[in-house]
N, C-alpha and C positions, 0 to 999 in steps of 0.2 A: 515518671521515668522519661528520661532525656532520649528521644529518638533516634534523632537525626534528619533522618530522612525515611519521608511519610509512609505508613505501612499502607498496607491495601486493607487489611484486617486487623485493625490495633484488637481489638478485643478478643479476637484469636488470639494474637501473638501477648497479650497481659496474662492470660490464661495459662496460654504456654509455659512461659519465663516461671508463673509459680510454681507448676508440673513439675519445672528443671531445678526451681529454687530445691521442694519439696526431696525429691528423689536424689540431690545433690549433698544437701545437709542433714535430711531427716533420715534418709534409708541409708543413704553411703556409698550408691550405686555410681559407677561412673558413663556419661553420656559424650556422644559423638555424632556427627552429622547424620547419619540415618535414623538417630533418634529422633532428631529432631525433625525431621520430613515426615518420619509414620506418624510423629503425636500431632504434627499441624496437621494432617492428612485428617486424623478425627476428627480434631476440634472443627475443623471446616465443615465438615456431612455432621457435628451434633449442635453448633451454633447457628450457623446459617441458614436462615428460611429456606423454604423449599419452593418458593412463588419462581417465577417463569425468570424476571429479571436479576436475583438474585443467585439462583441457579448457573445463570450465562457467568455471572462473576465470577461465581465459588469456580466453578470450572474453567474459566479462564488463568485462576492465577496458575502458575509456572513454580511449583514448589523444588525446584534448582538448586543447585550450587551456588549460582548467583542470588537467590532469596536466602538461603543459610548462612553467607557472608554476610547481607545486607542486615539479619537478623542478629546475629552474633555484636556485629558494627553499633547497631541502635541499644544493644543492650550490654554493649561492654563486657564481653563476653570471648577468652582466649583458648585457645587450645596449650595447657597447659601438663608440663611433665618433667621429669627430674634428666636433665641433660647428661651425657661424659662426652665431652669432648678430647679431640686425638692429641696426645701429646707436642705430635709434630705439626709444624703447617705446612701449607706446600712450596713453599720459598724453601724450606730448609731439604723437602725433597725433590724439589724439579730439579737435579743432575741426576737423582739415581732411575727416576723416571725416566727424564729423556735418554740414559744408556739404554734401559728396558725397549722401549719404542724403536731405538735404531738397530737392535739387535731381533727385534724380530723381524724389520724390513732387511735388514741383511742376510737373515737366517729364511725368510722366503725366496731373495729374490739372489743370493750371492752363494750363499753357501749349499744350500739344494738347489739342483735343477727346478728350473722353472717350467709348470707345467699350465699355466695358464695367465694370460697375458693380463688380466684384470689385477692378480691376486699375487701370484707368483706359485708356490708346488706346493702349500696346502691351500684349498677352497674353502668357501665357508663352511661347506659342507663338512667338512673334516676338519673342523676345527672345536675343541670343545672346552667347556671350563667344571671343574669340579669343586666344589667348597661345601664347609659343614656348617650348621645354621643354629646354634642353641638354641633349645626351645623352653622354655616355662610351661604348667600346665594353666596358667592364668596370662592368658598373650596381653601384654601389653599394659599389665594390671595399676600401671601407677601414670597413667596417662586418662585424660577426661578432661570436657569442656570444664569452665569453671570461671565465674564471675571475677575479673580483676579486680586486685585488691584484695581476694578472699584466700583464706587458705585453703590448699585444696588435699581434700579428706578421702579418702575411701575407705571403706570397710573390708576387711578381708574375708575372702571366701575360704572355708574350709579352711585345714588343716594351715600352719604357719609353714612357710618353706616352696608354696604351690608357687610361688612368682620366681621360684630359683628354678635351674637345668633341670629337665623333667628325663629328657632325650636331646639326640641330635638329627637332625635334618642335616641328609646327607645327599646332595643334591648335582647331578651332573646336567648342563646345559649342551646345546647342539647351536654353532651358530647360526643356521640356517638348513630349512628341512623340517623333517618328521623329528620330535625330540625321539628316540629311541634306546633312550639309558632309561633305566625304572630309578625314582627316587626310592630312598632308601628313607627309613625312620630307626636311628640306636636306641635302643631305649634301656632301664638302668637292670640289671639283674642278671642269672644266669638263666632263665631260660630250662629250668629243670622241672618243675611245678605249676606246669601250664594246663591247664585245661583245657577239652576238645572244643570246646563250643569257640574259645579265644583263637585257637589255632584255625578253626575252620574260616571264624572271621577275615585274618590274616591271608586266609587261601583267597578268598574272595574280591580282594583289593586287583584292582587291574594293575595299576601304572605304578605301584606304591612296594616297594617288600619293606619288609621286619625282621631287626636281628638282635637278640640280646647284647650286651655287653656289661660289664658288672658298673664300672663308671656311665656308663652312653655317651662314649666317647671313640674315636675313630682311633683303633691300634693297628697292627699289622694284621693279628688272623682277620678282623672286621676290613681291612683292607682286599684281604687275599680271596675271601668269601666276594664281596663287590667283585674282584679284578672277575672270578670264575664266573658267577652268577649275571652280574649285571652287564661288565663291561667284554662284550662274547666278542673272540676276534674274526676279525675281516682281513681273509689276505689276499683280497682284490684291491686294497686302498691302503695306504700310508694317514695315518689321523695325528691331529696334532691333541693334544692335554693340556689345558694350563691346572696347576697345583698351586695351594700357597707353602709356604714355606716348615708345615708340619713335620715333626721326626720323622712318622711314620712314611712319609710320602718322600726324605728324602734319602731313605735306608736303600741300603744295594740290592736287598733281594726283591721289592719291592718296584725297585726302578731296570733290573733285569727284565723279570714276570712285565712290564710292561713293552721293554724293547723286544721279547720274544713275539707280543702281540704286534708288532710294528706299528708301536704308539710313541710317536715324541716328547717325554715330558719338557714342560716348559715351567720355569718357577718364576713371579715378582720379585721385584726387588722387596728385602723386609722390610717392614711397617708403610707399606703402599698398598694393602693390598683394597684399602677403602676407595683408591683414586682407580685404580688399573683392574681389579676385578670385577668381572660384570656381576658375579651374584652377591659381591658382598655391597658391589655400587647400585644394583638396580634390580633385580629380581629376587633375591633373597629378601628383601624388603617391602615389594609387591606380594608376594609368595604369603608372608606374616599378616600382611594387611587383611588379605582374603581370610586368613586363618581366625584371626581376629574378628574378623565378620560371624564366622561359624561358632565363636564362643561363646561372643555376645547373645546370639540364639538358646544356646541351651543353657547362657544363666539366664536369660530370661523366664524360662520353663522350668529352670531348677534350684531358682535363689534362697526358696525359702528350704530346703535342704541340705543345698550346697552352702549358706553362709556361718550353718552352728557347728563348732566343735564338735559336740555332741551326737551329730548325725552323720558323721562322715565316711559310716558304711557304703554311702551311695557315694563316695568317689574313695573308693580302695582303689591298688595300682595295677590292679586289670581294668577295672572301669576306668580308670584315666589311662592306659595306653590305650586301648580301643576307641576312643572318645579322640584321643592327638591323630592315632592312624585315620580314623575314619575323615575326620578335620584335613589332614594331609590331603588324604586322597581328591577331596572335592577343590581343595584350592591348587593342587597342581594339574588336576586334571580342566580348569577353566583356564589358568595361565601359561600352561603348555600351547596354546589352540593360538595364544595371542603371539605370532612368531616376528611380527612388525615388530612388540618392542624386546623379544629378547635379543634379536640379530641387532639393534638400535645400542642394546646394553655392551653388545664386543665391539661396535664401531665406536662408541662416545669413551669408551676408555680404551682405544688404542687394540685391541687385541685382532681386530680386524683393519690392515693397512694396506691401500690400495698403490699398487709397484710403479705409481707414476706423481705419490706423496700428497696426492689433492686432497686427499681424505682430510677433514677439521675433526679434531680430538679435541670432546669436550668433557673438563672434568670439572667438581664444586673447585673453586678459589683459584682454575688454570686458565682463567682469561684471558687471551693471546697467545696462548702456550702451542708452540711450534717444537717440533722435536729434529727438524734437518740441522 
């Protein structure tokens, strides 16, 4: 096997490489960087002597992100998955972008009083983004490392349709501060036939609620429920909202019930909202990543259950919402904590603009992109 450049433990890492061949082609499972860190992690404490100087090695190497590249690199080895990319590019959208960007520096600093010299009359504090996140009960299920060159196979877990909309993640951001909107999870049904033990679950969830819907999808009552529930109003402060461009979100009784709360909606321009929205540009993405941590987990623990038709009593669709909710819970409640980069996500697409224009908006494919 053609290296490259020289491992520290070739014979860990030949072992490895079979581990991934094996569990790639033979089992059908898909692997990803922290696979690969736990299985060399083994093989290092079941290969390597245990004498004095061999010890100082095994524990010296640095099993990184920079050994996972280096390792990946020597074995020809990509991170592979079925692409869609956006119809548009941003050449064809940089005018409707840059009107968006100067209409919110106009609409801080021109149109409302300005109430602070940094920012203009919303702060970041009051400033917030709401977007819905389709979920699968299999995150990410057609994505796995995977030798180039080769095709790349998975096996399906349980029932056929788990890698389609399970629910939606319905997710409000704070650009700076305490987040204080609870994420929301829609998940598909009416909500008549629930049992206590699931409801009491759902009691349980700190940061997280749960609401039926027959699709799990965001309509007006699932709207109206968030505006009462989650989003409680404050009439010591004016907040800003940014929305995308949903019916639901652009219906009149919907956007009243919001000016009664002295909330400003603010919409993208359409088909931007991958460049100019921070959850659909940066934390809705991080959000899934962590989620995607937590499943790999319990198919680890549940593969041989969860992968036959035949067994799939043990993911009926109260065990798989309580399974997304709980999942939810743990990966918003780590990413919430990390406020460096969601306040990073309203500044790098523009939604946060400083009243003196210095701010750099940075977006994929808007290299140089100025908006004065």
């Amino acid at each position: 096997m053609g290296r490259g450049r020289t491992a520290d433990f070739p014979l860990c890492e030949d072992e490895l490489y079979k581990r991934f061949i094996k569990r790639r082609f033979v089992v059908g499972k898909g692997v990803d960087d922290e696979w690969l860190k736990k299985t060399f992690r083994k093989l290092l404490n079941q290969m390597i002597p245990k004498d004095e100087k061999q010890r100082k090695r095994r524990d010296g190497c640095s099993i990184s992100n920079g050994w996972v590249w280096g390792f990946k690199n020597r074995y020809r080895i990509s991170n592979q998955c079925k692409t869609e990319k956006k119809s548009h590019s941003f050449a064809e959208r940089r005018k409707s972008i840059k009107l968006f960007h100067r209409h919110i520096w106009k609409l801080q600093n021109l149109l409302l009083p300005r109430r602070d010299p940094t920012w203009g009359h919303f702060t970041p504090f009051d400033i917030y983004h709401m977007d819905q996140i389709p979920l699968p009960f299999t995150v990410n299920p057609k994505r796995s490392l995977n030798p180039i060159g080769k095709f790349c196979w998975l096996r399906d877990v349980g029932k056929s349709g788990l890698d389609k909309r399970q629910a939606t993640i319905m997710l409000t951001t704070r650009a700076a501060g305490e987040q204080d909107v609870d994420c929301v999870l829609i998940v598909n049904g009416g909500g008549k036939r629930i049992d206590s033990d699931e409801i009491e679950y759902y009691k349980g969830l700190r940061n997280v609620k749960v609401i039926f819907q027959q699709k799990a999808w965001c309509d007006k009552r699932v709207m109206r429920w968030w505006h009462n529930r989650c989003w409680k109003q404050d009439n010591d402060r004016e907040r800003m909202l940014v929305l995308d461009n949903l019916k639901t979100h652009l219906s009149e009784p919907i956007i009243k019930s919001l000016t009664k709360s002295r909330t400003f909606p603010l919409y993208p321009p359409p088909n931007c909202t991958d460049l100019v929205a921070p959850i659909d540009h940066h934390v809705g993405a991080r959000l899934k990543q962590r989620m995607k941590k937590f499943y790999g987990e319990a198919l680890e623990q549940n593969w041989d259950t969860w992968r036959e038709a035949e067994n799939n009593d043990s993911l009926c669709a109260k065990r798989r919402r309580m399974l997304m909710a709980g999942w939810l819970e743990q990966a918003w409640n780590e990413l919430r904590e990390d406020s460096d980069f969601i306040r990073t996500s309203f500044e790098s697409t523009g939604i946060l603009i400083k009243s003196d224009m210095s701010h750099k908006i940075k977006m994929r494919g808007g290299k140089g992109y100025d908006f004065k």
